[in-house]
N, C-alpha and C positions, 0 to 999 in steps of 0.2 A: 327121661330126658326133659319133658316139661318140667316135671319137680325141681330137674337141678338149675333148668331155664330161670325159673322163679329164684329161687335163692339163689343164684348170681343176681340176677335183677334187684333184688333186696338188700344184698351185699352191696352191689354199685349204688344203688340209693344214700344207703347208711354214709359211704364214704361220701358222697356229694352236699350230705346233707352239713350246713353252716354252723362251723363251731360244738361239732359235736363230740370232738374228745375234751375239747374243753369244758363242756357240761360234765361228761363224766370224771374229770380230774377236780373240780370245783364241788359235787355232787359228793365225790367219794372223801373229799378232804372236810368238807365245811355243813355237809348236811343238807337237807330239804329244803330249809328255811331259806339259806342267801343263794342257793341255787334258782329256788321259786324266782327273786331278781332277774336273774340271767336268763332265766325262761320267758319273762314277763319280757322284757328289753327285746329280746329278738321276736316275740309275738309282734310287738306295736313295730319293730322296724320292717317285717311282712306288711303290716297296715299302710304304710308310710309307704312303700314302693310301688303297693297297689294302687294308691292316690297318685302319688308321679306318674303311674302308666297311663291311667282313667284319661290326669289332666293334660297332660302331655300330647297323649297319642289325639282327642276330641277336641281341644282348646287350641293350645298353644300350637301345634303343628300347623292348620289350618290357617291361623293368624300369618304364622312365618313364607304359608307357599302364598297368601296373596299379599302380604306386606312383608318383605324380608328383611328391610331395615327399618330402627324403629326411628318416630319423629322426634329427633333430639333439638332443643332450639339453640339458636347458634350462642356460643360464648359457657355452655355446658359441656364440661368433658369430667372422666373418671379420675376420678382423686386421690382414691385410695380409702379417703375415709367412709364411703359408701357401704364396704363392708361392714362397719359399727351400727353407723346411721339407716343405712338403708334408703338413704334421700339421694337429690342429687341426679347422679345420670340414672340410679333405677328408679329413681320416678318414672321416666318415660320410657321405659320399656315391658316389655311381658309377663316381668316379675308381678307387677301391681295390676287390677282392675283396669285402671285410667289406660292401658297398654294395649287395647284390645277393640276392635273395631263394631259398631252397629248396623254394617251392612253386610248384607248377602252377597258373598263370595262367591266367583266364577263369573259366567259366559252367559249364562240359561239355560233353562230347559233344566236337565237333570243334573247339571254341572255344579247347581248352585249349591249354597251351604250356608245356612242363615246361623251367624256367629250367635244372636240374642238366645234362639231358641236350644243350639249345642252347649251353650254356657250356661243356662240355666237346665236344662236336663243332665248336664253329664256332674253339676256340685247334687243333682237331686237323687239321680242314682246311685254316688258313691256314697250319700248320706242312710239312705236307704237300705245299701250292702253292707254297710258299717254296722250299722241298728242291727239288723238280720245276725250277722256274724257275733256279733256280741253276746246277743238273745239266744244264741245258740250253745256259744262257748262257755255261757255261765249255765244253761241249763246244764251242759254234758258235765260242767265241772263239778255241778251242784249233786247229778248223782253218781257221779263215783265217787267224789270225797265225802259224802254227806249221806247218802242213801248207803253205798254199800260198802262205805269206811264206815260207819257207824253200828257193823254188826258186832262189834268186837271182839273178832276174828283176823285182824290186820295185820297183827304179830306173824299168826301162825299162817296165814296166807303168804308171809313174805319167807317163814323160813319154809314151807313146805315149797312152792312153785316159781320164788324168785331167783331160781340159778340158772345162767344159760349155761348148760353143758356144752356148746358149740366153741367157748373160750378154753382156747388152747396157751396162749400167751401169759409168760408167768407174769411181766405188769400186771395188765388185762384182770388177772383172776386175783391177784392182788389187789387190783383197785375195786375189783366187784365186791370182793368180800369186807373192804371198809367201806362202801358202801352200804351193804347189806347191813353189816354193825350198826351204824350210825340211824339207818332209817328203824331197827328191831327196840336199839337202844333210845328212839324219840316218842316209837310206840308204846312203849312199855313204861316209860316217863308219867304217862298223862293217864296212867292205871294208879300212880300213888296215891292214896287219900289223905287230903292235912287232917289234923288231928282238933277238933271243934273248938275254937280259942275262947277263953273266957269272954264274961260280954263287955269289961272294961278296957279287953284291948280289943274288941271287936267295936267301942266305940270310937277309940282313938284310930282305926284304921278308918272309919266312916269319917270321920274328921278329919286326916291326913286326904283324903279323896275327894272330900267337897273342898277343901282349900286348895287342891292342885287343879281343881276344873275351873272353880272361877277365876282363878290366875289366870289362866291359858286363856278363859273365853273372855276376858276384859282386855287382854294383850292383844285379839284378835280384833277386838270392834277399836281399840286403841292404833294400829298397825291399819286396819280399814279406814278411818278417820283421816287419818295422814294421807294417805293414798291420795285423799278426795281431796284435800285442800291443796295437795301438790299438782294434781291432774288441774285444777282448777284456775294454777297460774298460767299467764302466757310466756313459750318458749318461743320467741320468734331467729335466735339461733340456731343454726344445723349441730353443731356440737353439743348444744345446751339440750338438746333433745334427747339424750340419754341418761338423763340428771332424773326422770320418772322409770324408766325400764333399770338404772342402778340401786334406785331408793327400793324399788320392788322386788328385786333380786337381792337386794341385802339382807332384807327383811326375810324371804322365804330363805335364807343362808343361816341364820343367826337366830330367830324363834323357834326352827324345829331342833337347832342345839340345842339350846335351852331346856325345851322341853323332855328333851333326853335327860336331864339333869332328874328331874322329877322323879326315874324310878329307882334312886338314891335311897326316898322315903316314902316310895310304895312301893308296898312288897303283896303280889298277886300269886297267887298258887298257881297259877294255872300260864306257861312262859308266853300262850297268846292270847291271852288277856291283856298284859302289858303291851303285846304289838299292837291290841286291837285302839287301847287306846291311844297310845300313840297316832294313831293311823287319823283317830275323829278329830281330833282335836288338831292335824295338819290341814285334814281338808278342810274344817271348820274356817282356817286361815286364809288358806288360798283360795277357795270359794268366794269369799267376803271379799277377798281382794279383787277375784278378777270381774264379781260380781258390778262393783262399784266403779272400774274399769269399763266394764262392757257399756253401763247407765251411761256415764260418760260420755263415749265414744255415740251411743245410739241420739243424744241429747243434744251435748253442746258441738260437740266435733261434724253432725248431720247437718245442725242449721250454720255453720259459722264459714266454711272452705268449702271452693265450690268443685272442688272433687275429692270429695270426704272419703269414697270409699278409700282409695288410693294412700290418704292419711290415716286410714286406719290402719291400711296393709304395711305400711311402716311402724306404722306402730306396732304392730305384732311382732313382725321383723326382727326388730330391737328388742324387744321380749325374749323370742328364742335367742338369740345372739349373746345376749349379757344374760342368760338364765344359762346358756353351754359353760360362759367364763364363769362362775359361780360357782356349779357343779363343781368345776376341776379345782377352786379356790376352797368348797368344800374338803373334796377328798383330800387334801393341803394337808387344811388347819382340824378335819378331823378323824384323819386316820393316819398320817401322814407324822404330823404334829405331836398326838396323842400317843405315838409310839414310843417314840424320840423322850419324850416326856414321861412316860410310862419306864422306861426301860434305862434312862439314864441318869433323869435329874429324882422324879419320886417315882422310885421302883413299888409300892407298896399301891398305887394304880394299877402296875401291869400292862397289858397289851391289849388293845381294843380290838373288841371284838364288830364287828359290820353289823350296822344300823341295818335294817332290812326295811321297816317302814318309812325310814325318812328317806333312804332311798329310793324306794317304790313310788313314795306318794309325789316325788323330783320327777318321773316318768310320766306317773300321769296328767300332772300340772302340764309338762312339755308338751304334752297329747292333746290337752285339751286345747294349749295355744294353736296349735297345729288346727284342728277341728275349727276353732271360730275362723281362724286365717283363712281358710278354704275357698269363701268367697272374695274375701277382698286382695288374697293373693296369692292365686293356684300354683304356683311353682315355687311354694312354703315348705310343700314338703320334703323337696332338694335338700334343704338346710336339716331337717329333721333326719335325712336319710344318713347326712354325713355326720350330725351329730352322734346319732347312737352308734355309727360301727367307731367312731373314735370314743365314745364312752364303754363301750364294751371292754374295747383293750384295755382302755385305764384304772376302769374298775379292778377288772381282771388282774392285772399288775399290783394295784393298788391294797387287793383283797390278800394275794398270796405274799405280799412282804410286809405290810403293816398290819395285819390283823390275826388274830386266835380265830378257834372253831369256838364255837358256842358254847361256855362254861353248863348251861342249863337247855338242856337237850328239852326241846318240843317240837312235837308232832307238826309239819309245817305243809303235809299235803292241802288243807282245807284253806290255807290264807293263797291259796293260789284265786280261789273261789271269791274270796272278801274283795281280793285285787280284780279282778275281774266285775264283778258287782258294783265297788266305787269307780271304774273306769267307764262302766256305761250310766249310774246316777251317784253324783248328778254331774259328773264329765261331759258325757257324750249328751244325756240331754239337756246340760245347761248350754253346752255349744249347738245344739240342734234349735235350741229355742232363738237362742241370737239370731241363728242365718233365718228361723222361718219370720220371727218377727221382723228382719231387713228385706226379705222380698216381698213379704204380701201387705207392710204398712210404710215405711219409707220409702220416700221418694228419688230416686236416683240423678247424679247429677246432672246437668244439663249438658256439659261440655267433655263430656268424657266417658268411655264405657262404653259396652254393646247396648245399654238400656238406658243411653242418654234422649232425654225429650218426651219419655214415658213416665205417665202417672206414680207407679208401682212395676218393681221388677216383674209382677205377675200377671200385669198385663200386656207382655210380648205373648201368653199365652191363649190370652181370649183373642186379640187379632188374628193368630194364625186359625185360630178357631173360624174366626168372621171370614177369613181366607177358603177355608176349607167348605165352609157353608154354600158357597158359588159352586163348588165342584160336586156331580149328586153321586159321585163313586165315593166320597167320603164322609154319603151324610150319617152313618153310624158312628162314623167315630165323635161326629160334632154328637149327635143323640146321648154317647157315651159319657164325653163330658160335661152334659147339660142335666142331665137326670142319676148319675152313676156317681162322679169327679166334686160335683160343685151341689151335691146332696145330704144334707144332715141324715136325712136316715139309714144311707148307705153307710156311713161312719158310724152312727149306735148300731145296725146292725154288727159289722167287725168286729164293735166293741165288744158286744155278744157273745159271738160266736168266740172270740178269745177266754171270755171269761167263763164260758162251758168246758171248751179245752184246757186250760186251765184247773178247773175243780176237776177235771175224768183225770188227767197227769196228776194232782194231789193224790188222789185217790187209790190208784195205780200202786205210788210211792207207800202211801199207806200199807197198801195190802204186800206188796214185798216185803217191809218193814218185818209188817206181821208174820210173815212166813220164814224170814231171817229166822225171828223172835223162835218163833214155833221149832225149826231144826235145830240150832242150840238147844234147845231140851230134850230134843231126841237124842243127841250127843251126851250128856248128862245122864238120860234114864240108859241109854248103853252101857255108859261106860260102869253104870252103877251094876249093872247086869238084869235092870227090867225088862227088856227086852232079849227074846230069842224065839226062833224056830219061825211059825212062819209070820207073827208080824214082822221077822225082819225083812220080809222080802218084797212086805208094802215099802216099808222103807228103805228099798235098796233103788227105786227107781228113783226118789228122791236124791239116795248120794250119787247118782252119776249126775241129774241133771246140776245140782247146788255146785256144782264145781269139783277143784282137788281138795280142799279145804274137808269134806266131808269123807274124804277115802277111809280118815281113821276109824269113820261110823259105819262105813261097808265093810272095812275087815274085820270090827269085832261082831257086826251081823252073823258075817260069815264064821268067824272061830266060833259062836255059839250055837248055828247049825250043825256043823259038823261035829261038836263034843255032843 
């Protein structure tokens, strides 16, 4: 009964879980590669809900039960164009910083609820839970795709133990077995060895690859440039205001085209190589871009408007909004377009096949808007949450009418890893360095915000401190952050102590490696018939614990005992 308790409870999970036939009909049509996408997309849209719960349920709710309506000034009403702009009547409201009170809410006593100190803990904990989960998700990814996809054994671990016998369903077992195909036929891919090219066209390929990197990376600092002289005029129109967030959305629309062009006349052996560069040479852009953005915003936008954060939070605003229309003007003109074109004016193109990098790295750019907005406009992530389940489906849509499967099959478990890795650097901590550099050294505005009339956002922290110093039921906790919190050596010690944990996990990895290494030759002196009688029975403890993968090495153990 409990057994079957559980598998039903496994069974209802499965069905409940979002989008998961669609994983496996995308999975089983398209392969690893553009599935990895669809994996990636509904991770960060988990990320993105957990942020609207954080800010929602600590922040914003609290605002709404002791101010329910927001201070609109009179001759302000909703336009319409707000949705674009993001100005206008949500300037004054919850959406932005400036929306958000500096006073302690309720009655007394234990009723109260100091908005300064939930708004600044509750961006410090989701920043913190971000970090953690990220830190987590690239180590687990690092060793399975990497530690123990690297015994190369991946093949035969997927034809020996990747069948559920539990599919009954003639789809179902259809879909699993192209499936199956596709992931055997990506592994097996990346086993072909090129054949050593002479060295005059192994220098014309050196020369094709330094003249495609310095193109890209002078179009970047050329596309950054622009940026700053545009950010640098003044837009004192509400309309004219999306003439910077269009210029930067065109650019991130139309350079990572481009750079698709490139692998035209580079030709890499290896199918993720090509993705990888692809992949540097986007961030390389958008980095610089949003790099010279953020300078910006922290520089002249800080000393110029007197509730700057609020004009940032519009700014960003505008960013994800014209970065969604873009997207969809992408998938248009390049998949959309490229079909059309492909299939009916010059057929000798063909049908395109899904960008996986420049798609990817459209996500993480989004993410990262998303992560700097945090602070200056906690209910960003709304916009974020409705972006991806409508980018989902259009992709989706998009993928199974305008595109092929991948002509050139590669192994795509391990870019799940790379995308993971550029999403936390320098995404996550170029957007971490933004918010810590806006609370511990700018100054907040005076007329607006829960940390208006305060030096530094992080001194609503030392007050509550001085608060708490009066009361002697909380003089540990003051002690805590006087010699613990606001301590250099408590910080080099963590540092430490990570970077010991760190080298014992290398280590770890290492020694697996090595033992991988080490059973594969016991596989080999078997199967050669070095082994029999009772060393194989040293190593039969070994084939049960190594997994199914080694069973082939316990039964010829075993048939050479018994002959």
């Amino acid at each position: 009964k409990k057994s079957r308790c559980g598998a039903n409870m496994t069974l209802a999970k499965q069905t409940l879980e979002l989008w998961r036939g669609t994983m496996k009909e995308v999975g089983g049509k398209f392969g690893t590669g553009v599935l990895s996408y669809f994996k990636f997309l509904k991770w960060l849209l988990m990320f993105n809900i957990f942020s609207f719960l954080v800010n929602f349920g600590f922040i914003t709710i609290p605002q709404l039960i002791y101010h329910p309506t927001p201070d609109i000034p009179a001759g302000v009403s909703f336009k319409g164009l707000e949705i674009l702009t993001g100005a206008g009547y949500f300037s004054h409201t919850v959406m932005y910083y400036g929306g958000y009170s500096n006073k302690t809410q309720g009655t007394g006593g234990r009723s109260e609820y100091n908005m300064q100190l939930a708004y600044f803990f509750t961006i410090a904990a989701y920043m913190v839970l971000c970090g953690a989960a990220l830190i987590y998700s690239m180590a687990s990814s690092f060793r399975k795709k990497y530690v123990l996809a690297d015994s190369g054994l991946g093949g035969a671990w997927q034809l020996l133990c990747s069948w559920d016998f539990s599919v009954t369903n003639e789809k179902a077992v259809r879909q699993r077995k192209n499936n199956l195909r596709i992931q055997l036929k990506e592994s097996l891919s990346e086993k072909v060895q090129v054949a050593l090219l002479p060295l005059t066209e192994r220098m014309k390929h050196y020369g094709v690859f330094l003249g495609t990197w310095l193109l890209s990376t002078g179009m970047a600092l050329g596309c950054g440039a622009s940026v700053y002289f545009l950010s640098s005029g003044s837009l004192l129109e509400e309309a004219a205001t999306l003439l910077l967030p269009f210029v930067v959305s065109l650019i991130n629309l139309v350079v990572p085209l481009f750079y698709s062009l490139f692998k035209k006349i580079e030709h890499y052996s290896n199918p993720r190589m090509q993705v990888y560069a692809i992949i540097v040479r986007n961030v390389i852009l958008k980095m610089s871009i949003l790099g010279i953005l953020c300078s910006y915003w922290m520089k002249d936008v800080a000393n110029t408007f007197s509730c700057w954060e609020s004009i940032v939070g519009q700014a960003l605003y505008r960013l994800v909004i014209m970065d969604f229309l873009f997207i969809m003007l992408g998938s248009f003109f390049g998949e959309f377009l490229s079909n059309v074109i492909g299939t009916k004016c010059i057929q000798s193109l063909g049908v395109p096949e899904f960008d996986v990098a420049r798609n990817v790295l459209d996500l993480i750019y989004a993410q990262t808007l998303a992560w700097i907005g945090i602070y200056f406009s906690p209910l960003l992530p709304v916009i974020q949450i409705i972006k991806f389940f409508i980018l989902f489906y259009l992709k989706k849509v998009s993928l199974t009418q305008n595109c092929q499967p991948p002509r050139r099959a590669g192994r795509a478990a391990q870019m799940q890893t790379i995308f993971i890795a550029i999403l936390f650097f320098p995404s996550f901590v170029g957007a971490l360095s933004m918010v810590a550099y806006t609370v511990w050294t700018l100054p907040p505005s005076d007329k607006c915000g829960p940390f208006r009339g305060l030096n530094t956002t992080f001194s609503a922290i030392q007050i509550w401190m001085d608060d708490l110093n009066r009361v002697d039921a909380f003089q540990w906790t003051v002690w805590i952050y006087q010699h613990i919190i606001r301590s250099e050596i408590f910080y080099f010690l963590v540092s430490l102590i990570i970077l010991v944990f760190i080298y014992i996990f290398r280590q770890i990895t290492q020694g697996r490696q090595l033992l991988i290494t080490l059973l594969r030759q016991q596989i080999v002196n078997v199967s050669s018939g070095e082994l029999s009688g009772p060393t194989c029975l040293v190593h039969q403890s070994w084939c049960v614990q190594s997994g199914c993968v080694y069973v082939m090495m316990w039964l010829k153990c075993r048939s050479n005992i018994f002959s």
